[in-house]
C-alpha positions as CSV (number, residue, x, y, z in Angstrom):
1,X,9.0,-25.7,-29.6
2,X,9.6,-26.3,-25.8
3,X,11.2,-22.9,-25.6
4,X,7.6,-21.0,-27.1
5,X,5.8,-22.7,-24.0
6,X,6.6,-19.9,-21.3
7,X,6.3,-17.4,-24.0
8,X,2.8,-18.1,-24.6
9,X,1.8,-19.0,-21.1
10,X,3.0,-15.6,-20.6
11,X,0.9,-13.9,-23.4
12,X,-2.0,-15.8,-22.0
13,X,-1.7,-14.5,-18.0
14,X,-1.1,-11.0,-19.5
15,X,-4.0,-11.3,-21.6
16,X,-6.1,-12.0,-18.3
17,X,-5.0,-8.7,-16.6
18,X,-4.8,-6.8,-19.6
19,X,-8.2,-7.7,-21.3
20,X,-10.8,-6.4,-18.9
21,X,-8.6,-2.9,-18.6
22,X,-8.7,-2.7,-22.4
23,X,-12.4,-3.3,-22.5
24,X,-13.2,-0.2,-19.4
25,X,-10.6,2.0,-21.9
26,X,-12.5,0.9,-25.2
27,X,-15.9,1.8,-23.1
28,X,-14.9,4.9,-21.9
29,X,-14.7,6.2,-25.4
30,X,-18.4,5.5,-26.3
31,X,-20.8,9.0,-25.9
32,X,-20.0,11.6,-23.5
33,X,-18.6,9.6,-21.2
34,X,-15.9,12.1,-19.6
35,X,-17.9,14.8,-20.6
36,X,-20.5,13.6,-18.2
37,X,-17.8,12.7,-15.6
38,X,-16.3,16.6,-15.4
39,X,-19.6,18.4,-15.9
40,X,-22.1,16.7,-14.5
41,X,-20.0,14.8,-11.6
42,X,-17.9,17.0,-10.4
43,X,-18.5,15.3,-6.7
44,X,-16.5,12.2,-8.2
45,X,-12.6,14.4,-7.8
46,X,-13.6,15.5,-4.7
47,X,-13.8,11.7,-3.5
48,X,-10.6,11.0,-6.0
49,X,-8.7,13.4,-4.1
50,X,-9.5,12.5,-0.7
51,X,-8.5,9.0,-1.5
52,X,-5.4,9.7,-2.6
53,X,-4.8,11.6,0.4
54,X,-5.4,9.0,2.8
55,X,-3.3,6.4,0.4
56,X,-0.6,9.1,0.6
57,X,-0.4,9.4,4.5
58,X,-1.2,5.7,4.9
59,X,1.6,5.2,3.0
60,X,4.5,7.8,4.7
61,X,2.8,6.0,7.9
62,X,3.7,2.6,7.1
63,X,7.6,3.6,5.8
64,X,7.8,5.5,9.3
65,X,6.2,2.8,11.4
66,X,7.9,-0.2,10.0
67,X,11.3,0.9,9.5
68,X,11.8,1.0,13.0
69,X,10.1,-1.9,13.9
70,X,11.8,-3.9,11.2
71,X,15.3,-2.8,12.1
72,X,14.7,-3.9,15.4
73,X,13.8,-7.3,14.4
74,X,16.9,-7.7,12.0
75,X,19.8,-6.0,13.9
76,X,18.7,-6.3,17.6
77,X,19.1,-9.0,19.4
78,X,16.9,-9.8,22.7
79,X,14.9,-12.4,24.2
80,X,12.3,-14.0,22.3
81,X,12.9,-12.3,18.9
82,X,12.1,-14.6,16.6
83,X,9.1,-16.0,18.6
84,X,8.0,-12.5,18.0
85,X,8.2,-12.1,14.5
86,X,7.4,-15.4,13.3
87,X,3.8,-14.1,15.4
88,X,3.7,-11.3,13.1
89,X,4.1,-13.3,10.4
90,X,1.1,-15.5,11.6
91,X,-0.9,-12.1,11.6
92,X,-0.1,-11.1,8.3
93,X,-1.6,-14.5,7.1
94,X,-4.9,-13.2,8.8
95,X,-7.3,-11.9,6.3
96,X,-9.3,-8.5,7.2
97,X,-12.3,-10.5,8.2
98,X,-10.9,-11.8,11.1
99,X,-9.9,-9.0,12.9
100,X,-12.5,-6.5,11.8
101,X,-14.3,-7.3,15.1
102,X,-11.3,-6.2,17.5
103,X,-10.8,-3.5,15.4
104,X,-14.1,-1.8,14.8
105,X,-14.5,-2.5,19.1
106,X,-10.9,-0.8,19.5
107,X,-12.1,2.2,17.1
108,X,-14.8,2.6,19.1
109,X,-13.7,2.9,22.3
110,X,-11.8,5.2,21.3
111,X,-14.4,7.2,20.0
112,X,-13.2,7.9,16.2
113,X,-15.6,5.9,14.6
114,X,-17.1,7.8,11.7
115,X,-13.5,8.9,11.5
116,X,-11.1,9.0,8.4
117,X,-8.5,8.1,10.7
118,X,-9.5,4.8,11.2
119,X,-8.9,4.1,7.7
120,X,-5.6,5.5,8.0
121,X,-4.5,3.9,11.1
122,X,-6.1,0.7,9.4
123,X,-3.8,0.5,6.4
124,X,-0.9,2.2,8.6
125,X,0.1,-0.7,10.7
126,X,0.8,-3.1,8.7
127,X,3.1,-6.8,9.6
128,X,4.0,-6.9,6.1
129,X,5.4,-3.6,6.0
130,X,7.7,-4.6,8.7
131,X,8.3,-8.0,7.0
132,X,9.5,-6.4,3.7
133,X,11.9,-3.9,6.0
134,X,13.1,-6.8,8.4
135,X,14.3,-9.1,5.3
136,X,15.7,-6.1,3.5
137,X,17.9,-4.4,6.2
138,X,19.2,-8.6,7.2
139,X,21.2,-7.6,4.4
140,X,22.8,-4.9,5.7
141,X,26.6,-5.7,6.8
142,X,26.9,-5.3,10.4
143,X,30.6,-3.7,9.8
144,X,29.1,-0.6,8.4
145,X,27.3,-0.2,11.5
146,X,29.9,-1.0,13.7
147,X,32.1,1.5,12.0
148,X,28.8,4.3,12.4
149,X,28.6,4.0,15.8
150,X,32.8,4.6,16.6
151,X,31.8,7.8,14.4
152,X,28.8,8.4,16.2
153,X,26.1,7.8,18.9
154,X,22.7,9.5,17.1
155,X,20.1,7.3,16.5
156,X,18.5,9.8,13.8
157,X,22.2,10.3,11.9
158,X,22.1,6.6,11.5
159,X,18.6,6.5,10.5
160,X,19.4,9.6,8.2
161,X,23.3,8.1,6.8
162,X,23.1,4.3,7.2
163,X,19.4,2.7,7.2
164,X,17.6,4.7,4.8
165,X,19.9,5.1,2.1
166,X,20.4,2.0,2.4
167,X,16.5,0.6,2.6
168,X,15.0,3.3,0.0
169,X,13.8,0.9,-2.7
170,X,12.2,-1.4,-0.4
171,X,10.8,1.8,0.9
172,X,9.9,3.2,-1.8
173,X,8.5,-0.2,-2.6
174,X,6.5,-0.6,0.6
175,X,5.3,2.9,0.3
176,X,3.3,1.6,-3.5
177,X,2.1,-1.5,-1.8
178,X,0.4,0.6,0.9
179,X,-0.7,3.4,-1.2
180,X,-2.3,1.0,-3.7
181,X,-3.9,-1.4,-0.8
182,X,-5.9,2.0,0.8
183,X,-6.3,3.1,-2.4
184,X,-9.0,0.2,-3.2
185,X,-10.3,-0.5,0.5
186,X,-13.8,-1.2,0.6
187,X,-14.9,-3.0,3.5
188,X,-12.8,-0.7,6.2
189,X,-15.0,1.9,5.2
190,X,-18.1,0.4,5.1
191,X,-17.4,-0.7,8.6
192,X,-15.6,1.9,10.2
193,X,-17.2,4.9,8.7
194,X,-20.8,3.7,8.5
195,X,-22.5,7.1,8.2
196,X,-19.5,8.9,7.5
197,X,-20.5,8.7,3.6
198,X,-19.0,12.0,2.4
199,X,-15.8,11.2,3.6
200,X,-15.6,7.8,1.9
201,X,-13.0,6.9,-0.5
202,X,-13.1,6.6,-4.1
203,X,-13.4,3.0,-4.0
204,X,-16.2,2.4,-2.0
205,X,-18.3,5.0,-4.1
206,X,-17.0,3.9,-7.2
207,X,-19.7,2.0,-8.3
208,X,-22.6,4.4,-7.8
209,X,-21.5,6.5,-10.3
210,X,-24.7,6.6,-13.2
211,X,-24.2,4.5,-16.3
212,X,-23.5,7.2,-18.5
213,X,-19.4,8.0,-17.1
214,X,-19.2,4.7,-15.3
215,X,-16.4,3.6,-17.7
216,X,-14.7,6.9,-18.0
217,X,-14.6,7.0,-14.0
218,X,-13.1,3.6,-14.4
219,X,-10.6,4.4,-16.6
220,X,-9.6,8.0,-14.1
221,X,-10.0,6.1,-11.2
222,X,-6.5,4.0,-11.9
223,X,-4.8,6.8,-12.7
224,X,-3.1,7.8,-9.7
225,X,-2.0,4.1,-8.9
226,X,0.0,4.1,-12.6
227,X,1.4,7.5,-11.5
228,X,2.7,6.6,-8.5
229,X,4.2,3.3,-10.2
230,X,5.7,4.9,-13.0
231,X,7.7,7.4,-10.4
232,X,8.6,4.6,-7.9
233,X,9.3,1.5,-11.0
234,X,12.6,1.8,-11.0
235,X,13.3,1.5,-6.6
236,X,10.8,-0.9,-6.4
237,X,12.2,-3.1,-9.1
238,X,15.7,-3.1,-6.8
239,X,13.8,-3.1,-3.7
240,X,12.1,-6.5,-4.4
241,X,15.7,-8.1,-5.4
242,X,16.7,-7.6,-1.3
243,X,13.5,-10.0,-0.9
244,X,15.6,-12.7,0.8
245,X,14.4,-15.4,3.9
246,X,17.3,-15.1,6.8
């Protein structure tokens, strides 16, 4: 008996996911719904592609941005280090609200509101993307490195040989967490792109679409995320097993 306890609390948190994604499916099927969506809303790919374009970059941002950053935090050693990072980790706990004010005052200074790029830069620089990479390359034995650099001096043939190979599923598994956070921002471009409509993303549009494909744009709308999950399952599974506090 005791041993059918987790196996139904499971069952019922799946149903909670699973159920309202069953119901948009089951909805989409009723009338012309996708009929509607490709004819008579053709305006709803253009937004669909878009978005995942800035998902994409966002993404490849992050991975570039972090994996630097996060080495440096796990291998270097230097004054103040950990004073550092445990301030990052302070920001991460910081929700969007409370920084959309420096932000949207740094954007425009710099003159790119109204700009796609903000939402890129937005979702780019990211302390958990250098979080994840910091834990994962703790890990790393610092004999291998020590026998790289008798080999060799290059910074980029130790990126190439040593850290990536090394750190691809938690990059592969930070690139999914950033795709799928820009993938469904909302409020960034409300703010940062007031007037900027046509360059919105999917998201923020979504739910203008008319009643007769709003289920069937549902349904399209996720997609891209189970793409991108179903090509990156397998590193991301391994990437979150060198999760690990040092």
């Amino acid at each position: 008996m005791m041993r059918k306890i987790p196996v139904v609390c499971a069952f019922i948190v799946l149903s909670v996911f699973i159920a309202p994604i069953l119901y948009i499916l089951y909805k989409s099927f009723g009338g012309d719904q996708y009929y509607e969506l490709v004819i008579n809303n053709y305006s709803y790919f253009k937004y669909a592609l878009r978005t995942v374009g800035y998902s994409a970059l966002s993404g490849f941002l992050s991975v570039v941005i972090a994996l630097p950053v996060g080495y440096l935090f796990a291998k270097v050693r230097f004054r103040f280090r950990n004073i550092i990072f445990y301030i990052y980790i302070l920001v991460m706990l910081l929700p969007f609200q409370a920084t959309q004010l420096s932000g949207y005052l740094l954007f425009k200074r710099l003159n790119v509101i109204d700009d796609p790029i903000t939402l890129i830069v937005t979702m780019s620089f990211s302390p958990l993307a250098v979080f994840l990479i910091r834990q994962c390359l703790t890990a790393l034995p610092d004999e291998i490195i020590d026998a790289f650099s008798l080999e060799s001096k290059s910074v980029l043939k130790f990126l190439r040989y040593i850290v990536i190979p090394y750190a691809m599923p938690m990059l592969s598994t930070l690139f999914m967490l950033t795709f799928c956070a820009t993938y469904s921002i909302v409020e960034q471009a409300y703010i940062y792109m007031p007037k900027n409509v046509e360059a919105y993303p999917l998201s923020a549009v979504l739910g203008s679409l008319p009643d007769e494909c709003y289920f069937a744009g549902c349904v399209v709308y996720l997609l891209p995320v189970l793409l991108v999950y179903l090509v990156l399952e397998k590193n991301m599974l391994k990437g979150m097993e060198y999760y690990r506090w040092n």
